[in-house]
Structures are given as structure tokens and as C-alpha cells.
C-alpha positions in Angstrom: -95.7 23.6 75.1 -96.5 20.7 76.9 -97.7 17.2 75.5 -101.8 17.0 76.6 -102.2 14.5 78.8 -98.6 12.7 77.8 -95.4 12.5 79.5 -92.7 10.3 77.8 -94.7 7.3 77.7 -93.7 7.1 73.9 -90.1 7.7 72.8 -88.4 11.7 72.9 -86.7 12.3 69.9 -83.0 13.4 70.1 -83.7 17.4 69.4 -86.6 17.5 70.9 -86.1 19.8 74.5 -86.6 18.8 78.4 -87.4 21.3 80.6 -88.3 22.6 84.5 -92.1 23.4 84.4 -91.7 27.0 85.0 -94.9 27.0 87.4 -93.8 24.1 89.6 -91.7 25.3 92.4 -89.8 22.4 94.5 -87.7 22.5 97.0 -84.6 20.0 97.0 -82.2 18.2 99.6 -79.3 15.8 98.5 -78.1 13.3 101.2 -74.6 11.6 99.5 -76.5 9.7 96.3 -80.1 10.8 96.6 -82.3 13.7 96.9 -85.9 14.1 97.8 -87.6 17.0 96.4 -90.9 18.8 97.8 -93.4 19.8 95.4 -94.8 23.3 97.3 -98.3 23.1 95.6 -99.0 19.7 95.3 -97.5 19.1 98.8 -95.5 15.2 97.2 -92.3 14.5 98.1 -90.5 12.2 95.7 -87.0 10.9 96.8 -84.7 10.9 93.4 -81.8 8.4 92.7 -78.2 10.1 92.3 -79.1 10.3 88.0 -82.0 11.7 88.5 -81.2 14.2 90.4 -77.8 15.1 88.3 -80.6 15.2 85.4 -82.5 17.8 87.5 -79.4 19.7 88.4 -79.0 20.1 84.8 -82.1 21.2 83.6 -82.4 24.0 86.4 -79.8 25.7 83.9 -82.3 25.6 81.4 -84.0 23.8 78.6 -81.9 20.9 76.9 -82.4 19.1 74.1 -82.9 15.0 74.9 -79.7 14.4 73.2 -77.8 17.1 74.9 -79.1 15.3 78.4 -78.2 11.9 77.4 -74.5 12.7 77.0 -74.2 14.8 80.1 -75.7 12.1 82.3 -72.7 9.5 80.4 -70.7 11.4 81.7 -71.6 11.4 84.7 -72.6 7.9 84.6 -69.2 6.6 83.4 -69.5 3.1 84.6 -72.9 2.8 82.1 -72.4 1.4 78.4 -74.1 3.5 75.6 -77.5 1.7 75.8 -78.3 1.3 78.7 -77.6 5.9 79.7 -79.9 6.0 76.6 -82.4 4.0 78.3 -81.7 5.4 81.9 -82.4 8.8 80.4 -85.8 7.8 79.3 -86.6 6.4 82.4 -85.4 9.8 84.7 -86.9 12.0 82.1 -89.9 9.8 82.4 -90.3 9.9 85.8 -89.7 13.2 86.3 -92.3 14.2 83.9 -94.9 12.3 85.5 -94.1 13.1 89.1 -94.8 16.9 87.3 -90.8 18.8 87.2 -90.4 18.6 83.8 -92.2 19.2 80.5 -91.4 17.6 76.8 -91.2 20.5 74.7 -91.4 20.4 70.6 -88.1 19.7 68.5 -85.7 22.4 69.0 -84.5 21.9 65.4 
């Protein structure tokens, strides 16, 4: 279920799930480091940083909890200390919620 009229403008807890819209379709091209996606019905194209779009990548295998997310995108993020991929990750999963990929679901506790 998605937040009404919210995206992550207030903090995700650590269980709580990110997820693709199912609805939105987008169509995606990576160029080394970036990657602009295409949203078909609203007709945006939004040009992703090389984060942003390993977060995507990630969530097109299906719903993952905040937490989950976080330590997926250290890793791939090696050279970033703790607190600052924790604060990256609420800025992608930010962004791509209000851009319109990806919904804030309830806690998947």
C-alpha cells in the first residue's frame, strides 16, 4: 500500500519494504555510470546516477526491506563510510519515489 500523498519525505524505518510500482512501466538504458529511464505513461525521462540505478536494479527482483537495500548498496558503494550509504539510500529511495518507480510499503515485520 502506498503512503497518500507521501514519499520518503520523513524517515523509512529499517523493515519497512521498497518496491517497483507494479503499474509503472519504464524502460531503462545504462551508459558506463548512469542510466536514464523512460516512464511510458507519463512520457519523463529521469537520468539516474550509478547508485541509483544499482538501487533500481535491485528492487526489479522484488520488494526489499529499507535495511536489506542499505547494505546491498554498501556494497556496492565500498568507498562510502556507514553514514553517509545510510543517508545516500534515503536520498535514491527518495528520489525514486517521487519521480514515481517506487512505492514505501508498511513494515514487513
Amino acid at each position: 500500500m502506498r503512503q497518500s500523498g507521501t514519499f520518503c519525505q520523513v524517515p523509512i524505518t529499517a523493515l519497512q519494504n521498497c518496491s517497483l510500482i507494479p503499474s509503472v512501466e519504464i524502460l531503462k538504458r545504462s551508459w558506463g555510470d548512469q542510466c536514464v529511464v523512460y516512464l511510458t505513461k507519463s512520457r519523463q525521462t529521469h537520468l539516474l546516477s550509478a547508485h541509483s540505478a544499482h538501487v533500481l536494479e535491485f528492487l526489479e527482483q522484488g520488494p526489499v526491506p529499507f535495511e536489506e537495500l542499505r547494505d546491498r548498496l554498501q556494497l556496492f558503494a565500498g568507498d562510502v563510510d556507514g553514514e553517509d550509504v545510510a543517508s545516500l539510500a534515503h536520498e535514491i529511495v527518495d528520489t525514486l519515489s517521487r519521480i514515481g518507480i517506487i512505492e514505501i510499503l508498511e513494515d514487513a515485520s
